[in-house]
N, C-alpha and C positions, 0 to 999 in steps of 0.2 A: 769484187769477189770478197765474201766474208774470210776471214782470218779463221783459220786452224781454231778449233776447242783446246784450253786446257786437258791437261792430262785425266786429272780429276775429273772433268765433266764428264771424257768417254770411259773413264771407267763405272759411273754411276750410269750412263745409257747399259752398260754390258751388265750389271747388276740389275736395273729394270728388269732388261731382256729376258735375264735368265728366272727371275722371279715371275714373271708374266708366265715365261713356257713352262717353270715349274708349277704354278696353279693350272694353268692347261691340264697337264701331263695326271697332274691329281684330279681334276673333272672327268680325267679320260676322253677329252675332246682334241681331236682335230685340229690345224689353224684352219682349215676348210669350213667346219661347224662353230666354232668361236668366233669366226667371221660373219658366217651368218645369224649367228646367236646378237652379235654386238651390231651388226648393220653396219659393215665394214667391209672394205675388199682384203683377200686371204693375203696381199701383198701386201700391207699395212699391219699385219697379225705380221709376216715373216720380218719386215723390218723392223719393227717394235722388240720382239725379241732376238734378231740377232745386232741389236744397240747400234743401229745404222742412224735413227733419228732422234730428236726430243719429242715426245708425241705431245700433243695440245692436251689440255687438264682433259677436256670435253671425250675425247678417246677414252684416256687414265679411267674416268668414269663410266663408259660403256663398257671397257674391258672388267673392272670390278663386279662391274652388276652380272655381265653376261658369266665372270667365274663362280660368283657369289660369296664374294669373300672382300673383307672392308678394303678400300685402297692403302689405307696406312700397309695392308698387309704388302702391297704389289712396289712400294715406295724403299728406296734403297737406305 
């Protein structure tokens, strides 16, 4: 069994999180359509942003393209 995140880690997932759904929210997309925009399932959009996981860079990078906005922008 992995060992608990630092404090710091989960509050940088919850910073992601919220910066992903806030580019969402300004596209006006969906996690339904930003899932499919990025070639993802909608339950990978919901736990990305409510900072359930670390996402793999490879995500980071679908999720930028499919908001259209640089990743520095979606990086806590």
């Amino acid at each position: 069994m992995q060992p608990a995140p630092p404090p710091w880690i989960l509050q940088a997932r919850r910073e992601l999180g919220n910066r992903i759904r806030d580019a969402r929210m300004e596209a006006d997309l969906t996690q339904e359509k930003l899932a499919e925009i990025a070639g993802v399932d909608r339950t990978t959009i919901q736990n990305a942003e409510g900072g359930k996981v670390d996402p793999k860079f490879s995500l980071l990078l679908r999720l930028a393209r499919a908001l259209r906005v640089p990743l520095r922008d979606l990086m806590p």
